[in-house]
N, C-alpha and C positions, 0 to 999 in steps of 0.2 A: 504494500500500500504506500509507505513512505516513496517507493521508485515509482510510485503513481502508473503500476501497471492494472492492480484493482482497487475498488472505491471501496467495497467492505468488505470484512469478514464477519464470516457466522460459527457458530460451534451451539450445538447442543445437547442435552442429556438428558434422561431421567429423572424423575425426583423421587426419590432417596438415588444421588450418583452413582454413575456407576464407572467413571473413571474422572479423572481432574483436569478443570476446563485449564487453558491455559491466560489464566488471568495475570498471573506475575511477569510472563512476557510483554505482554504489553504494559503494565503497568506503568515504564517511564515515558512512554509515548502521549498515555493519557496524562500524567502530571504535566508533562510540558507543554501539552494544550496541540499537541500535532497529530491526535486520533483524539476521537469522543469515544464514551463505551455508553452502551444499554443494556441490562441485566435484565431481564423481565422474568416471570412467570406465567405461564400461559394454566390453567385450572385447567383439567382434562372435564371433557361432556360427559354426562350421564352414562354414555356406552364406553367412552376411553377409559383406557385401564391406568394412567400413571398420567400426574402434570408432569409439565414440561418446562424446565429451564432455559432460554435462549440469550445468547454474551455476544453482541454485536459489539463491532471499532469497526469505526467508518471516519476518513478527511473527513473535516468538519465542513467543507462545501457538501459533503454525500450524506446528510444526514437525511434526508428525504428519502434515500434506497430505507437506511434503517424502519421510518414509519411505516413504509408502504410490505416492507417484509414482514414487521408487526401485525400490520391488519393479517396480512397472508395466512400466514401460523394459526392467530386469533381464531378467522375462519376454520381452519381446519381441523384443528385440535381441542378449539369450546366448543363452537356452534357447528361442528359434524358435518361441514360442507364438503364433499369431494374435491382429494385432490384431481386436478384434469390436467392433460398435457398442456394446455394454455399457459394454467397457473406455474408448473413446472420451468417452464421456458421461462415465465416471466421473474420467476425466481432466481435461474441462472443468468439472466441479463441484469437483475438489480445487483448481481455477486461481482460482474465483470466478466466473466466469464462468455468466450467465444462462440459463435453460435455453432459452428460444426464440433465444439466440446461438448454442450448443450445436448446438441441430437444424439453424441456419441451415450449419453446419461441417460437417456430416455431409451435408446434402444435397448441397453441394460436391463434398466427397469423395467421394460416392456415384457422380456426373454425371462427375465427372474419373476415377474410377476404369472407371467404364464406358464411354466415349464417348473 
C-alpha cells in the first residue's frame, strides 16, 4: 500500500480467533497517520454460525473502499444477502486487485464450490 500499488487491505477471522490478525504490523503506519485502520465486528444473522471480525488499512485518500466493503460484509454476514459474482468482483476491485486476478478467484471458487 505505502508503494501505492493497493489502496486496502482486508484480513478476517472468526470470533473467538482462530489465528492472529496482523495488527502490530501495521501498527506504525497507523500512528504516523500514512494508513487508517477499521476494526469492526460484523454480528452473524440468525442462521450464521460465528460473528465476524474485519481489520481494514487503507491510504487515507481510500477510505471510501473501507465503507463500501463494510456495507459489503454487513450485507452478507447480518442480513443473509447472497454473496453473487457481482459482489465478489466488486470486492476484489475495492482491494486493488486486477481484474484477470479477480476472474482467476472466482473461477476457484466456482470449481470448489461445485466439485
Amino acid at each position: 500500500m505505502l508503494a501505492g500499488e493497493k489502496p486496502v487491505a482486508m484480513f478476517s477471522d472468526v470470533i473467538p480467533p482462530s489465528f492472529e490478525l496482523p495488527e502490530q504490523d501495521f501498527a506504525p503506519y497507523v500512528a504516523d497517520g500514512k494508513l487508517i485502520m477499521r476494526d469492526i465486528v460484523v454480528t452473524a444473522s440468525q442462521t450464521g454460525s460465528h460473528d465476524m471480525r474485519f481489520l481494514f488499512y487503507a491510504l487515507p485518500e481510500e477510505q471510501w473502499r473501507i465503507e463500501r466493503l463494510i456495507e459489503i460484509h454487513r450485507a452478507i454476514h447480518q442480513h443473509d444477502e447472497p454473496s453473487t459474482h457481482e459482489l465478489e468482483t466488486e470486492i476484489g476491485q475495492l482491494l486493488g486487485y486486477k481484474d484477470q486476478d479477480i476472474q482467476i478467484f472466482l473461477d476457484r471458487s466456482l470449481k470448489s464450490s461445485s466439485g
